[in-house]
C-alpha positions in Angstrom: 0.9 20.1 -15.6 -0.2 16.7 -14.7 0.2 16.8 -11.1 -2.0 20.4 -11.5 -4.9 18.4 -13.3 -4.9 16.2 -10.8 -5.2 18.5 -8.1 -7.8 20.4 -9.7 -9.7 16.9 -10.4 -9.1 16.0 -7.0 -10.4 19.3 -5.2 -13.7 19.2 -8.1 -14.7 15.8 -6.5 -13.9 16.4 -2.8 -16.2 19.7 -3.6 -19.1 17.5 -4.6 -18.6 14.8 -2.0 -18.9 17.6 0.8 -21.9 19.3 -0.5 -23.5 15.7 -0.4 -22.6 14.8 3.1 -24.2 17.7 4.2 -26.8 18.1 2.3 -28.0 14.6 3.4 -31.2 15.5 5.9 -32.3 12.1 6.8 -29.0 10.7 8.4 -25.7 12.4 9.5 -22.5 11.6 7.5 -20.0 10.5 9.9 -16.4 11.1 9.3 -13.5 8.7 10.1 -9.5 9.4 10.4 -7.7 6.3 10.1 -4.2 5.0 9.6 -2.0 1.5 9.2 0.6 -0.7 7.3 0.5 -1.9 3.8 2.0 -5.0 2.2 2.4 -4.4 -0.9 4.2 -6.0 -4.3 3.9 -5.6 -7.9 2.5 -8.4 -9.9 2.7 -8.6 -14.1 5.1 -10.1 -16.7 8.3 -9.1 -17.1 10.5 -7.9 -20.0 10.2 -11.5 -21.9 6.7 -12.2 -20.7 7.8 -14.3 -17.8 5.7 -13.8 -14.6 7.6 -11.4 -11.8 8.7 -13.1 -8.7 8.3 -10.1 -6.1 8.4 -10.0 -2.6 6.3 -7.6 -0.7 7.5 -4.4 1.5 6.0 -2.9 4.2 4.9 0.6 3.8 2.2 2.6 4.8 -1.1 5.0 4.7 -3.2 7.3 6.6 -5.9 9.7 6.0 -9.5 10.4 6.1 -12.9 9.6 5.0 -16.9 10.0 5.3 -19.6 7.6 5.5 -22.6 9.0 3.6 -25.7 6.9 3.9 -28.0 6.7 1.0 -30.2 3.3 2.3 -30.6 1.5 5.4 -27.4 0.0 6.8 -25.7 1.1 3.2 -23.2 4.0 2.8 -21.2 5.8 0.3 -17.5 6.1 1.3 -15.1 8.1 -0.4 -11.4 8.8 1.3 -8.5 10.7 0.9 -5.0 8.8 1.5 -1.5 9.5 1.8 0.4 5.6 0.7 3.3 4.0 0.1 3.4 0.8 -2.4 6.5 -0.8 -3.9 8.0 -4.6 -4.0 11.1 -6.2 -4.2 13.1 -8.5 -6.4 16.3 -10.7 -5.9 18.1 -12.3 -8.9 21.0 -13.7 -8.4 23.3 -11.2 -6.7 21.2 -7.9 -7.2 18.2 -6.8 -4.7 16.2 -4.1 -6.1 13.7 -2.7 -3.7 11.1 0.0 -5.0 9.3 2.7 -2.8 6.3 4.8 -4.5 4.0 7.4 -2.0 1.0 8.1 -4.2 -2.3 10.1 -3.0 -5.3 7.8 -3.3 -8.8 8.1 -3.4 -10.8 5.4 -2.7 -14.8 5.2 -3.8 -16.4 2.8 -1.5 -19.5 1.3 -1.0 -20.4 0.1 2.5 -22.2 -2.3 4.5 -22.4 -1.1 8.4 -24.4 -3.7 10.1 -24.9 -3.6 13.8 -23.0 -7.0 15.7 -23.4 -6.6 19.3 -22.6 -3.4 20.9 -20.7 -2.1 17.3 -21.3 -2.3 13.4 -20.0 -5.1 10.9 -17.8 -3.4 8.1 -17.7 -5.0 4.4 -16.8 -2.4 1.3 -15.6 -2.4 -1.8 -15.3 0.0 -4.5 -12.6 1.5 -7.0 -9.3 3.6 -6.2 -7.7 6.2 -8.3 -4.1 7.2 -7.4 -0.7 9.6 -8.2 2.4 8.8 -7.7 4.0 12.2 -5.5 7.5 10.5 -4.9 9.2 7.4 -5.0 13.0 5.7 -4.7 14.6 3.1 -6.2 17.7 0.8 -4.5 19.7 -1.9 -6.3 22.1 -3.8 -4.1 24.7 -6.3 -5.1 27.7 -7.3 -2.6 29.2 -4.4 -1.4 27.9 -2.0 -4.0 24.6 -0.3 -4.1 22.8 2.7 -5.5 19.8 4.4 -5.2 17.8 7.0 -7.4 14.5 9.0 -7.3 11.9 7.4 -9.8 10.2 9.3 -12.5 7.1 9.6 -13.4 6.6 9.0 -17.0 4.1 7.9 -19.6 6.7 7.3 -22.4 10.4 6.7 -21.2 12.2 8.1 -24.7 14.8 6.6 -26.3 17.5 9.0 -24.7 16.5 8.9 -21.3 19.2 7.9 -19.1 19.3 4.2 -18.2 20.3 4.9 -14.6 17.0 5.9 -14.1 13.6 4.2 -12.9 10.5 4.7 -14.8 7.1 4.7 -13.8 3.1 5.9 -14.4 1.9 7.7 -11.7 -1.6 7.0 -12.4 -3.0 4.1 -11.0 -6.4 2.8 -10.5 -8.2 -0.6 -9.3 -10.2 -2.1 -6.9 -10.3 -2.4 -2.9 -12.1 -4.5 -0.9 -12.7 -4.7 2.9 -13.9 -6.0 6.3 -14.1 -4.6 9.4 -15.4 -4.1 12.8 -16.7 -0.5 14.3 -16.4 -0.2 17.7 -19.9 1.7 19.8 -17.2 4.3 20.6 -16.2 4.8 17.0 -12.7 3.1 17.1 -12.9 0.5 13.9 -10.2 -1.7 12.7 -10.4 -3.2 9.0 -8.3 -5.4 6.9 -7.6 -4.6 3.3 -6.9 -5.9 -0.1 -6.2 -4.1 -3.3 -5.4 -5.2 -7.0 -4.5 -2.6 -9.5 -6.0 -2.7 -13.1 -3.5 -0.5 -14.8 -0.2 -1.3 -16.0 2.1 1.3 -14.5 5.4 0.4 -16.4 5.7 3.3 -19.1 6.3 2.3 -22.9 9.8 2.4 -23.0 11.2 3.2 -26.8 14.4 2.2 -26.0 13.6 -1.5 -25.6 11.8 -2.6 -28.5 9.6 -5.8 -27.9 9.3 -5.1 -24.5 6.1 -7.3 -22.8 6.6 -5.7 -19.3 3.2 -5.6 -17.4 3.5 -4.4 -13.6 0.2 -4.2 -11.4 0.2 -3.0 -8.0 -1.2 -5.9 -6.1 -1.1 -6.2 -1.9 -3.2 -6.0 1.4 -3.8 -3.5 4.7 -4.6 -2.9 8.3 -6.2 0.1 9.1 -7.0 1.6 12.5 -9.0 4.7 12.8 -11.8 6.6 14.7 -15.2 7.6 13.1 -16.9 10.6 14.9 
């Protein structure tokens, strides 16, 4: 039901954004496909309060979006991605590495400046997010296992334990720089904090002070036409 929402949310708000591009007579909205690599870890408190020590993963995203200018040298851009976030933790003998693929939506606003023969790129804007999928590995010696995660807002006090729980809303903010090639080829670095806490309320730890924010950075190549 929540993934339907979504979806319905998701398709309202592409709607609009479409009918503005076009509708736009005094400049062309230009759209861009792009793709790259993410670093990404989770940041927060963990079950005592104490700050997480993560590593970051390499993952990934690709999708599209449209420039839509509203001033001179000032655009509105909105995107459509497929990502992949997660971290990874070592204590003592266990690794636990985390995988999420969420579809993001990113609401940017953009500075395209012409530098020599191209444009300048700076943007930044909030995110909304869902988590589609993710998995879960714990490794220790010669033993390891893995699971799917769930998606959950409350994890219930008889849920199993060999489960991983998380939200799959997320939201934050990006922020970016680029450079636009005349041809249209741009490459841009990324960064990206998440606001909300994606660790459900979970009723079977009472006194639980678990915070976990997505937190990491991108590279993104693409072509605008």
């Amino acid at each position: 039901m929540k993934i339907r929402k979504f979806s319905i949310a998701l398709i309202f708000m592409l709607s609009v954004i479409m009918a503005l591009a076009q509708d736009n007579g005094k400049a062309k909205a230009a759209f861009g496909i792009l793709g790259g690599v993410n670093l990404q870890t989770f940041n927060g408190k963990d079950f005592s309060g104490d700050k997480l020590e993560n590593d970051m993963v390499i993952g990934y995203h690709a999708g599209v979006n449209v420039l839509i200018p509203f001033a001179p040298e000032f655009y509105f851009q909105p995107g459509l991605l497929f990502t992949t976030k997660g971290a990874k933790n070592t204590t003592g003998l266990l690794t636990s590495t985390y995988s999420i693929s969420s579809i993001e939506l990113p609401l940017n606003l953009v500075y395209r400046g012409s530098l020599g023969s191209g444009y300048i790129l700076v943007g930044f804007g909030p995110y909304i997010s869902y988590g589609l999928m993710g998995k879960a590995k714990y490794e220790g010696g010669s033993m390891s296992y893995e699971s799917d995660i769930e998606f959950k807002d409350v994890v219930a006090f008889g849920d199993p334990i060999t489960s991983t729980y998380f939200k799959a809303f997320d939201s934050g903010a990006n922020v970016f720089v680029g450079y636009e090639l005349a041809g249209g080829i741009f490459l841009q670095f990324n960064a990206q904090i998440g606001m909300l806490n994606i660790k459900p309320v979970d009723n079977r730890l009472p006194g639980d002070e678990s915070v976990i924010n997505n937190t990491g950075f991108g590279l993104s190549i693409g072509y605008r036409f």
